[in-house]
C-alpha positions in Angstrom: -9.5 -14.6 20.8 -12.9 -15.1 19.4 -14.4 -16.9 16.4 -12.7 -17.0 13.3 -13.9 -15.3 9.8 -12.3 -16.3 6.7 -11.3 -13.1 4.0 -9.0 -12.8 1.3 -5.4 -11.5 3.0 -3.4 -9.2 0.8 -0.4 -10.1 2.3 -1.1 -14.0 2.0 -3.0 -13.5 -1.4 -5.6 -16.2 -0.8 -8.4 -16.5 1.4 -7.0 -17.5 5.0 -8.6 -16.8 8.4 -8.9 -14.0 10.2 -9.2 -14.2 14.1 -10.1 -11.1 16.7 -7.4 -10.7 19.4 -8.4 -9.4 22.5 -9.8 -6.0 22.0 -7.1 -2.7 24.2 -9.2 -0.1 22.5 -12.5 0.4 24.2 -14.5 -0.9 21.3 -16.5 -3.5 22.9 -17.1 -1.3 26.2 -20.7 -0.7 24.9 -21.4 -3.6 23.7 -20.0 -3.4 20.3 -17.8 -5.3 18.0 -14.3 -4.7 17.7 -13.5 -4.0 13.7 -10.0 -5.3 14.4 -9.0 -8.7 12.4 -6.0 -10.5 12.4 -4.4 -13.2 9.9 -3.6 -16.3 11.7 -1.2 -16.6 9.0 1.0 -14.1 8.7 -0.4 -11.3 11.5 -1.8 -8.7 8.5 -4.6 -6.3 10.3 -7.8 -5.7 8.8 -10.3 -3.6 10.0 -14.2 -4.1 9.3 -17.6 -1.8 9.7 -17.8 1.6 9.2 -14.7 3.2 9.6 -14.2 6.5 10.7 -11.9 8.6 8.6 -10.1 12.0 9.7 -11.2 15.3 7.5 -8.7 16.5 5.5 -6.0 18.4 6.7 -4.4 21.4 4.6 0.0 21.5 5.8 1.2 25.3 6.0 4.9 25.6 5.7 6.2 28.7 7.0 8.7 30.1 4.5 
């Protein structure tokens, strides 16, 4: 785990803190932070930085 940031949690609905646990996705390979954020309360994930969202997909049933 590493240091400790305090945010508001919606879960908790005050400001609690927020600890990194170790990081299984690659993001600190290069040197990086990892965005992930958990409470120390009540285990609600947050995720900081830019994140990257996926385009828009457009669903086809077939009829």
């Amino acid at each position: 785990m590493s240091d400790l940031q305090q945010w508001p949690c919606p879960t908790c609905e005050h400001d609690t803190d927020f600890e990194q646990p170790e990081c299984i996705d690659g993001h600190t390979e290069d040197g990086g932070a990892c965005p992930e954020w958990a409470c120390t309360d009540c285990g609600t994930a947050l995720v900081s930085g830019d994140v990257h969202r996926p385009a828009a997909v457009t669903l086809r049933h077939a009829a």
